[in-house]
N, C-alpha and C positions, 0 to 999 in steps of 0.2 A: 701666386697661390694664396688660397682665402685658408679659413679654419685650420689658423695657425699654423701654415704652412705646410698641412695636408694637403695632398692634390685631392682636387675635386674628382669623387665616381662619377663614372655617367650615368645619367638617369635609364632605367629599362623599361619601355613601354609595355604597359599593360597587355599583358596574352600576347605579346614577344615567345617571338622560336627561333632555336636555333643556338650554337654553343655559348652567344654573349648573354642571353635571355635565360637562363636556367631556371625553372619555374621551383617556386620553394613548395615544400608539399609539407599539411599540416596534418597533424594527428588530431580528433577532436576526441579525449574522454568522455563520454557518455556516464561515467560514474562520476565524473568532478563534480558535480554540482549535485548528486543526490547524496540525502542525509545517511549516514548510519544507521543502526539500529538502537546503538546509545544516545543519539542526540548529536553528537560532531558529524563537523563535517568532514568529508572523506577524503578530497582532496584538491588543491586550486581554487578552490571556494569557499566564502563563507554564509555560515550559518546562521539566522535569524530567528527567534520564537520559535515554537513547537515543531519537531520532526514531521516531514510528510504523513508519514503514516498513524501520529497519532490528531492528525487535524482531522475534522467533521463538522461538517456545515452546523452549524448551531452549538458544536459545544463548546462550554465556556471552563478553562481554565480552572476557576475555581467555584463554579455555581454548582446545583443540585444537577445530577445527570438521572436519566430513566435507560434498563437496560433489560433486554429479556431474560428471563429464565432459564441457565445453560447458556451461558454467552462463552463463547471460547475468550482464551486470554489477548488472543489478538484484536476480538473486535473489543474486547472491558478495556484493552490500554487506548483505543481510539478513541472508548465512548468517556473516558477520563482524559482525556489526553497529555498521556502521561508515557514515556517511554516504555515497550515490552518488559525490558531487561529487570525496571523498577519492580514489576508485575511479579516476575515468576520469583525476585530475590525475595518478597513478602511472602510468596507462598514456602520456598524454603525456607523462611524464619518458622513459619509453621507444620515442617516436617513434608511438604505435600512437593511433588516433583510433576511439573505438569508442561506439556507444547505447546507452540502457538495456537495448535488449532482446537486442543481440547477444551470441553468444556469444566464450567467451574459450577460448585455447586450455589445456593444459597448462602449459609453460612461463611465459605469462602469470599463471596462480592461484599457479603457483610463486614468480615472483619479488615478487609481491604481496604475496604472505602474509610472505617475507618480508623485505619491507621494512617491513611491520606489526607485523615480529617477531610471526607467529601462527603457530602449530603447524595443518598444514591435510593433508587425508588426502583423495585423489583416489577417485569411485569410479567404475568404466567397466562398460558395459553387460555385457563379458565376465566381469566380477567379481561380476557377483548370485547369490543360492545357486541351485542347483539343485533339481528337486524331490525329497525327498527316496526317497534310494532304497533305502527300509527301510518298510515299511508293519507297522503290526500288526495283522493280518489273525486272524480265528477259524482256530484248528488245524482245523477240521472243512472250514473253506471253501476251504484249501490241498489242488490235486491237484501232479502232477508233472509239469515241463516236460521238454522238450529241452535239454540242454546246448549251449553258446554256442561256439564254439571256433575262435580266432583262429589265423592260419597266419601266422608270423613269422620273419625270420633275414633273410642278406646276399641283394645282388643277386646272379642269374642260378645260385641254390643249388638250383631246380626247387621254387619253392614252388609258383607256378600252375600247374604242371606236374604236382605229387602232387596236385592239389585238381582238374584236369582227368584225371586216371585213378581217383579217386577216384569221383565225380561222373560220368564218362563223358562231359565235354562238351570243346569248347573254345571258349576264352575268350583265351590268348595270340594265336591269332593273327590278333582283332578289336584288340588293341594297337599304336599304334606302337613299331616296333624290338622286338616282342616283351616288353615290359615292362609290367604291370601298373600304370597310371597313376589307376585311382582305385578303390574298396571294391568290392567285390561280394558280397552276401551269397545262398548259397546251402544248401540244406536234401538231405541226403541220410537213406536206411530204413539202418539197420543192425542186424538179427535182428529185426524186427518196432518195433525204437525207432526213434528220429529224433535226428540230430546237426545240429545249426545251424554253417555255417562261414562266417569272415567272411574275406575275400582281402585282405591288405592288403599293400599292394606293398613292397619292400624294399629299394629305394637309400635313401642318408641324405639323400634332398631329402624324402621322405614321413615324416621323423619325429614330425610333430604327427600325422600320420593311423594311424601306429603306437600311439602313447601313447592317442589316441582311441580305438581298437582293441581295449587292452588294458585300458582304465577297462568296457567294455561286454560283455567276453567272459568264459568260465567257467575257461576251460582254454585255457591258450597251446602251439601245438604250432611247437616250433623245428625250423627245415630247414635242416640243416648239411650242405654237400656234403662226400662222404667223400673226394674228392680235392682239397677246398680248405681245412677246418678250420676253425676258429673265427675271424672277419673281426673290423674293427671293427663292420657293424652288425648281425652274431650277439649284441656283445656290448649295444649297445642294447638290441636286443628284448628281451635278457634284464635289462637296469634296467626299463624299461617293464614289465614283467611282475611285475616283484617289487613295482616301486612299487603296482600293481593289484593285489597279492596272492594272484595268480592261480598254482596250481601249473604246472608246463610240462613237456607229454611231448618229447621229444626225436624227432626223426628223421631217421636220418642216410641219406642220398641218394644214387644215384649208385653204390652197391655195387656195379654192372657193370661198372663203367671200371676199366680195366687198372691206375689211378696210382689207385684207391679204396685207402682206409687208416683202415677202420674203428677200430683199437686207438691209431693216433694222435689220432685226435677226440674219442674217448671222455676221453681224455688230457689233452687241451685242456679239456674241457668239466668236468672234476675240480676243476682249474685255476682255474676262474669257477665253482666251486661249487656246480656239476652232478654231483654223486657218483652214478656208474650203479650202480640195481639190481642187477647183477651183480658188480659190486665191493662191496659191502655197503651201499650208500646207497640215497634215494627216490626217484632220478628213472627215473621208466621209459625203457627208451630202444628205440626201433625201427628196426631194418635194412631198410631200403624200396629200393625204384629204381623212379619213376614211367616212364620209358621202358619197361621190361620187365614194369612192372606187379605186382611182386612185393613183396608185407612186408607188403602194403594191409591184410588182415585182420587179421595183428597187431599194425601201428596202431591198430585201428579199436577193437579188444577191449580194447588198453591207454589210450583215453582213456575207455570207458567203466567201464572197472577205477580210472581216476581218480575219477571225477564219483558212482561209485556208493561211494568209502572216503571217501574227501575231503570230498565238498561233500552238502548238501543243497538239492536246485534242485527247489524247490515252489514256486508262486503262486497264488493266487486268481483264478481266473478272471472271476468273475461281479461286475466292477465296470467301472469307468469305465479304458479302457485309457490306457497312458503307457508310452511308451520312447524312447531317441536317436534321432534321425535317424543313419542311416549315412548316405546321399549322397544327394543332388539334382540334377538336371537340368531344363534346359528343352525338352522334347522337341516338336519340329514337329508337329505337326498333332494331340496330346494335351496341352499346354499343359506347368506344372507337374506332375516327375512325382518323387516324392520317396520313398525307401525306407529305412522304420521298423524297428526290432526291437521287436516287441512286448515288454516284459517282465514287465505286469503287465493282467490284467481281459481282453473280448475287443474287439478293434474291428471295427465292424461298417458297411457302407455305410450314409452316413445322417446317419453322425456328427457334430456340431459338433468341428472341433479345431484346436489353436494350436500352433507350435512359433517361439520365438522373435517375430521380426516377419511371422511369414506367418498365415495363417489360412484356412479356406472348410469346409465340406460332404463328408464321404468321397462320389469320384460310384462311384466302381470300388476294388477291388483284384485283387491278380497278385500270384503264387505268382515264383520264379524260374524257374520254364519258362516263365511267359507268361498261365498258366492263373488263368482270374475266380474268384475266390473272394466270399464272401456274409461270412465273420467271416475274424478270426485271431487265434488263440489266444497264451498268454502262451510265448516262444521262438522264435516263428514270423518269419522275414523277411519284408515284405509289401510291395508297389510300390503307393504310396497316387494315385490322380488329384484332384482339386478343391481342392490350393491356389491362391488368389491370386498367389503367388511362390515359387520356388524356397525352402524353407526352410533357415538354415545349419546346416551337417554340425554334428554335435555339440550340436543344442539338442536339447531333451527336449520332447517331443509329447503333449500328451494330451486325451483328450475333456474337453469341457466341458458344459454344460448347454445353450446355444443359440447360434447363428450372432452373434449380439447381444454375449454373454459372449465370445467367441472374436476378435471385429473389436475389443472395445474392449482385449483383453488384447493384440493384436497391435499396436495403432496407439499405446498406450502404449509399447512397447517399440522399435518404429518412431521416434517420434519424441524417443526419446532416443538412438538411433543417429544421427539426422541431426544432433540436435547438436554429437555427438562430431566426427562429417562436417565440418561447418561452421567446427567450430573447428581444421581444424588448413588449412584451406584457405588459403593465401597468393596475394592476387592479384597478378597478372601476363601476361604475353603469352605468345603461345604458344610452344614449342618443339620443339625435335629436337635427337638424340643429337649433330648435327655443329656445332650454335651453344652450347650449352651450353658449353662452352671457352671462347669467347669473351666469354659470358656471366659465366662464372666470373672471367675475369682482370678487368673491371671491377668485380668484387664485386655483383653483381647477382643469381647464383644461389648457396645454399648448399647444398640439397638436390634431387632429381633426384624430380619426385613422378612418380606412376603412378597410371593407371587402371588396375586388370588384372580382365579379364573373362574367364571359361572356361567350356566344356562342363558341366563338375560342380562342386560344390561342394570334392569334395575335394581335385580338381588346385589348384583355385584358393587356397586355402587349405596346400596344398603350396608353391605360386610365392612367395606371400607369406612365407612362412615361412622359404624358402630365401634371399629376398632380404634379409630380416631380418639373417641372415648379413654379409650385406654392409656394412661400415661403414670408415669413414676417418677423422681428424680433418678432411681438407679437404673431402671429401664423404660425402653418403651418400646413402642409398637410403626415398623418403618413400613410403607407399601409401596415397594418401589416400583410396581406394575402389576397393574388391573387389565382383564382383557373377558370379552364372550367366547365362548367355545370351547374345543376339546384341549387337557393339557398335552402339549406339545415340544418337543425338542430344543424349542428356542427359549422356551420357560423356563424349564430346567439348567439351562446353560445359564439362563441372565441371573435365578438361583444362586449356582455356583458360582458367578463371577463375583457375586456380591454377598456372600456367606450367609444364603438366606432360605428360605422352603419355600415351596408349591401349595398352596389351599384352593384345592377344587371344590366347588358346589352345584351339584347334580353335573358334575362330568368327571371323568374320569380319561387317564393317561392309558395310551395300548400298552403294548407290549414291548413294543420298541423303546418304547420313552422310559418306560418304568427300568428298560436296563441300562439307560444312560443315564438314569437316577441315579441307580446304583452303583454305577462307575465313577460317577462323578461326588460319590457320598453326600448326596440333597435327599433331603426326605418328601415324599407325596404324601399328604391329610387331604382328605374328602369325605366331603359331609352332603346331605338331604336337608339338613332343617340351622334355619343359621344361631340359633338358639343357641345350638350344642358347640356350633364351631366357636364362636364368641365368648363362653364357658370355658372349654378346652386353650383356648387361646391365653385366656386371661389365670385358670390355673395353672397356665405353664407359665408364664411372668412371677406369678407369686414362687413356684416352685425356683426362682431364678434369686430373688430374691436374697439377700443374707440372713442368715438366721436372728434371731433374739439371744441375747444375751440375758441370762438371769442368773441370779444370786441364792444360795438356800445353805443355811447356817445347819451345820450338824454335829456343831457341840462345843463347850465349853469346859478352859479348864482352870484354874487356879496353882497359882506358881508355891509352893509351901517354903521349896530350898532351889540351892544353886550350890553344882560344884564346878569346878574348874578341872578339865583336863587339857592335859597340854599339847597331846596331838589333835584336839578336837576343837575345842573351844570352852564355851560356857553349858554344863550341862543342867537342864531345870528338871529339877524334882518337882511334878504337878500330881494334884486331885482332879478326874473328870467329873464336873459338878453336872453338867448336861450334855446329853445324846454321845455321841463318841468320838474318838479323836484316830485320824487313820493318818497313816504315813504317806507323806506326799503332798497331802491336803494342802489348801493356802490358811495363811495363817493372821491374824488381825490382834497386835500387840498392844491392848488399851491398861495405859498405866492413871489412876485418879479420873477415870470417864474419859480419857482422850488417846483416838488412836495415836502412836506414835509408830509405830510398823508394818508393816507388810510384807509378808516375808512367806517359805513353806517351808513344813515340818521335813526336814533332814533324816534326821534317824529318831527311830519310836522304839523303846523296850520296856517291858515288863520285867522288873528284875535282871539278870544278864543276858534273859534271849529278847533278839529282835521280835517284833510283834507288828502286826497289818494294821491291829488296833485296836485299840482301849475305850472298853464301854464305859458309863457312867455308873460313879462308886467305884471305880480302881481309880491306880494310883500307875503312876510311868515317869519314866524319866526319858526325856527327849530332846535333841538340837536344832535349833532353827536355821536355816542358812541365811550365810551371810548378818548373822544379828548376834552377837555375843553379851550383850547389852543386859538381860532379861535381870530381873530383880524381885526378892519375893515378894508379893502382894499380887504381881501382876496377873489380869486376863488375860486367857489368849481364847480367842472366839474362832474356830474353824470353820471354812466355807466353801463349797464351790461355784464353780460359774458353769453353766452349762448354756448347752443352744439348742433354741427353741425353735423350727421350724413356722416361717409365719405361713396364717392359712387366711391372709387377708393384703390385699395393697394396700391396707389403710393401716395396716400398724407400722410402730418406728422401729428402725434397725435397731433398739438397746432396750431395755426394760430391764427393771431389776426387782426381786421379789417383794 
């Protein structure tokens, strides 16, 4: 016998049967070797570097990571690659309880990263690139467009006003208050060409839809009233315009009116870097007056004397079409009705196309008179029918290959807007402008969120923009969703889920909705003119605000004697030398010029009866609480503090008189 005098086994042949052959039968764990959720390994195996699930091809340990907007916690521990578990324990350090799969807000990834000490780069849906808007197209397959031509400068300067004697129509007086409140893109013949013009209104609450304006157009034509001059938002449009690169004819307004002062605009507009033609610089400039209808043509000559030195405005027609959305609506009884600049290929009914998160089928197009059109060529404005949804102002549109390609490019982009959605939603109860206050002095509300829903795309995105404006350190102004069309059911819920109100502009909530308002305690505001709502808005923030504190001295007294009693204290014999001394009051104890107390008057009498209070020229004897201290000679200066309702964001919580 070998191995120490064991007998030797027999050997068993492989895939042997039979009762000497007993085949041995293995268990294979399928978790042995997968990681935890903590970082160990689980069992039978070990574990090496980072857990399965927080690896990701490219990220690094410790380098700067990029992560979308609304990232749930499960993909931020993969895109830091950093164990879950660490994840949610950082969000309970900061009171917040969240799952794998929700999402996180901004602030959240923020204070995460660091406390991880990691460099982290947010990225939001509004920040993805654009398509680009440079093709290299064959020189042969380029014809020539219409020029694009934005009409810009201050409120009530007659810009829609040169664009309706232009055009021959009107359009101010379908506005509230006369005011141009969202885009209109309209297409005029001039000598056998075509001029594309885009309306975009000119108070400073439309300055994203101005800058939108002037990213889209060829030629910016500024409307300077000749009896008002160069404004602040003349001097916008004109950064807007430069930052777009876009040259800018000039037009100066209003030439009829008695207080017109052509040579002092001209003046102005040197000044900002406008050197006229006629003074030896580029900008051409033209003497118009839309009421009397005079200058039109040499307007008209001088921006095509622009577009034909200046620019070369050619595109290829014969591809797949792409341009901005100018504005959106939700129009009754035609559904989604969204209006495109063409600027590249033709679009044709029929078409598969995406803009943003909306998507459908071209069913129709309309010219700006109304009129169905079959294509539209690259400069042309077109009023598209067959989205899904109002598309947002400012996305870029274009055909795709099929309905299929179009729904999956839009539901991707969809549902990374809802995450963004989701993550900044705070829940809560419902509210309105008048609990808010009271909400706030318990520390219960920091921010004022809003639904705000509108007619068009651009107003709405106007409101938002203006409210953006609005900030405080004790409040602000949150919009946790903007949308076109009627207030709806789902508005009022994401409201109340987020302890926030509904602001509709030129829409309004049925019936139905307004009683799920009401059950749900969310308040509905709806406004026509966004003036008042951004007003309204902003006086309810102040209203929110903590009062002023102020100080106002109402009298003085002089200590003469002092007696002692001994269930009281120290009792001071005083003379009111000024205004009166009331019981309760507070009380400011200056011995040789220096306060040494503060304190309030305890008990007041005149002789042996108590007394409310003692005018100047008597005499009282009174205790101070808490101060037994007093000695003769001493002032005492009486004062109260009251609160002052502020009627301004600009002033500071404290003031004293």
């Amino acid at each position: 016998m070998a191995n120490g005098g064991k007998p030797n086994r027999p050997l068993r042949p492989r895939g042997g049967a039979g009762p000497g052959n007993r085949r041995r039968r293995v268990v294979i764990d399928t978790g042995a070797a997968r990681p935890r959720q903590d970082g160990r390994q689980a069992r039978g195996g070990q574990q090496s570097g980072p857990p399965r699930e927080a690896r990701q091809p490219g990220a690094s340990p410790t380098g700067p990571v990029s992560v979308e907007s609304g990232v749930s916690v499960r993909d931020f521990s993969q895109a830091l690659g950093v164990p879950m578990q660490n994840i949610i324990k950082s969000l309970m350090t900061l009171g917040v309880m969240k799952t794998a799969t929700q999402s996180l807000s901004d602030e959240e990834v923020e204070l995460i990263a660091a406390e991880l000490e990691r460099e982290i780069t947010i990225k939001h849906a509004s920040d993805d690139d654009e398509e680009p808007t440079e093709f290299e197209d064959a020189e042969e397959t380029l014809q020539a467009r219409p020029p694009v031509v934005t009409i810009m400068g201050h409120v009530d300067h007659g810009k829609t006003s040169l664009l309706d004697a232009i055009r021959d129509a009107k359009v101010v007086d379908t506005e509230a208050g006369g005011i141009t409140q969202h885009i209109g893109a309209y297409q005029v013949p001039v000598g056998g060409r075509r001029l594309t013009f885009l309306d975009t209104p000119g108070h400073e609450a439309f300055t994203a839809m101005r800058a939108r304006g002037a990213k889209v157009t060829d030629i910016a034509v500024l409307v300077v009233a000749a009896d008002d001059s160069v404004m602040p938002q003349t001097r916008e449009s004109i950064s807007h315009a430069r930052a777009a690169d876009v040259p800018i004819v000039v037009a100066v307004n209003k030439i009829d009116l008695p207080a017109a002062n052509a040579d002092r605009v001209l003046a102005d507009l040197a000044t900002e870097g406008l050197q006229p033609e006629e003074w030896g610089g580029a900008t051409q400039i033209a003497r118009v007056s839309a009421k009397q209808q005079t200058g039109l043509d040499d307007l008209l000559e001088r921006i095509l004397l622009v577009a034909d030195a200046e620019l070369d405005l050619r595109a290829n027609p014969n591809t797949e079409a792409s341009g901005p959305i100018i504005e959106s609506r939700l129009d009754v009884g035609r559904g989604p009705v969204a209006t495109m600049l063409v600027q590249r290929g033709t679009l044709k009914v029929g078409d598969a196309i995406v803009a943003g998160d909306a998507w459908g089928r071209v069913r129709a197009l309309f010219n700006y008179k109304g009129e169905k059109l079959e294509n539209a060529k690259p400069g042309d404005p077109v009023e598209i029918l067959g989205f899904d949804r109002p598309p947002p102002a400012g996305e870029v549109a274009r055909v795709v290959e099929s309905e299929r390609t179009a729904r999956d490019a839009a539901q991707k982009r969809g549902e990374r807007l809802r995450r963004e959605q989701l993550a900044q939603v705070r829940p809560s109860g419902g509210v309105s402008l008048e609990s808010l206050y009271e909400a706030m002095q318990a520390g219960q509300v920091k921010d004022l969120n809003l639904v705000v829903k509108g007619d068009v795309q651009g107003s709405v995105e106007a409101i938002v923009s203006e409210l953006g404006k609005i900030s405080h350190t004790e409040v602000r102004v949150n919009v946790i969703h903007q949308g076109v069309g009627g207030i709806t059911d789902n508005d009022v819920m994401l409201a109340a889920a987020s302890g926030g109100m509904v602001i509709g502009f030129n829409v309004r909530p049925n019936a139905e909705t307004r009683g799920v308002a009401e059950r749900e305690g969310v308040e509905i505001r709806t406004y026509n003119v966004i003036y008042k709502l951004t007003e309204d808005i902003e006086q309810a923030l102040v209203g929110m605000l903590t009062a002023v504190k102020t100080e106002e001295t109402i009298g003085e007294a002089e200590v003469r004697n002092t007696f002692r009693a001994s269930r009281v204290g120290t009792i001071a014999g005083c003379m009111v030398t000024n205004g009166v001394l009331r019981r309760a009051a507070q009380v400011r104890v200056i011995r040789d010029g220096t306060v040494i107390y503060t304190t309030t008057i305890d008990s007041l009498k005149r002789f042996s009866d108590d007394a409310r209070e003692v005018a100047e020229g008597f005499e009282c004897g009174l205790h101070l609480a808490n101060f037994d201290d007093v000695k003769v000679g001493d002032v005492l200066e009486a004062f109260e503090t009251r609160e002052v309702e502020r009627t301004s964001l600009d002033e500071a919580p404290t003031a004293s008189a």
